[in-house]
C-alpha positions in Angstrom: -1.6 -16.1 7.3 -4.0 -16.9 4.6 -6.0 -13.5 5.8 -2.6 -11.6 5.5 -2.6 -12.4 1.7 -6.2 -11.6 0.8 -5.4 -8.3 2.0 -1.9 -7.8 0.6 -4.0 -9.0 -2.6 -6.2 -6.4 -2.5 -4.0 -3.6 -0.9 -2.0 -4.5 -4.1 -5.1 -3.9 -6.5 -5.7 -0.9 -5.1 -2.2 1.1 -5.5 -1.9 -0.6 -8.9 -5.3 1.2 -9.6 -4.0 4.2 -8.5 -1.1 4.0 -10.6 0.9 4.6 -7.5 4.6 3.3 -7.6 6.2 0.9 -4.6 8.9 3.9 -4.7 6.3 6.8 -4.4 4.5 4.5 -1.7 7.6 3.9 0.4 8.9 7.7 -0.1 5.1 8.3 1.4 5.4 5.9 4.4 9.0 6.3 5.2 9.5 2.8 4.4 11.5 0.8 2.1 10.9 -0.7 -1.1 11.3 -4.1 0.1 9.1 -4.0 2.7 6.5 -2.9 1.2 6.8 -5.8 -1.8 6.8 -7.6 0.9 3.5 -6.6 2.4 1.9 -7.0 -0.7 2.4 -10.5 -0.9 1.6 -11.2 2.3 5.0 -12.6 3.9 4.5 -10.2 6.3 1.7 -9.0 8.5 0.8 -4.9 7.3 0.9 -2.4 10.1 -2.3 0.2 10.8 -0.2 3.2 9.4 0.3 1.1 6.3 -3.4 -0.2 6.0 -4.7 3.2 6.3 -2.5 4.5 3.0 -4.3 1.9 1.0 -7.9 2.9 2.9 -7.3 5.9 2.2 -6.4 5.4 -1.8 -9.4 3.4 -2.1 -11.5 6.2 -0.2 -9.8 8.8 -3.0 -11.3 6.4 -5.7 -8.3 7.1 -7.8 -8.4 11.1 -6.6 -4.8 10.2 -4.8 -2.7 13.2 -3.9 1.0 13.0 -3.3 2.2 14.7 0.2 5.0 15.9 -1.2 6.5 18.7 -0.3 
């Protein structure tokens, strides 16, 4: 588990960087608010779809666009 925080850690830097919201995030992922808090600290393992938002924030290099339609 100790893994599963060093990456909620840093999955956390990055949207913070990106001055994205937990609400905007879970709106994006079709997930809820407490789920993703709770991926962030690590109580809970992250799944791929969820990784790949924060990869792809990072890859944007703060250059995040909302899907919204």
């Amino acid at each position: 588990m100790e893994f599963d925080k060093i990456i909620a850690e840093k999955c956390k830097e990055i949207r913070i960087k990106n001055k994205i919201s937990i609400k905007e995030m879970s709106t994006q992922l079709g997930e809820k608010t407490e789920l993703i808090k709770r991926y962030e600290t690590g109580a809970i393992r992250m799944p791929f779809n969820v990784l790949m938002f924060y990869a792809e924030l990072k890859r944007n290099n703060g250059n995040y666009k909302s899907k919204k339609k």
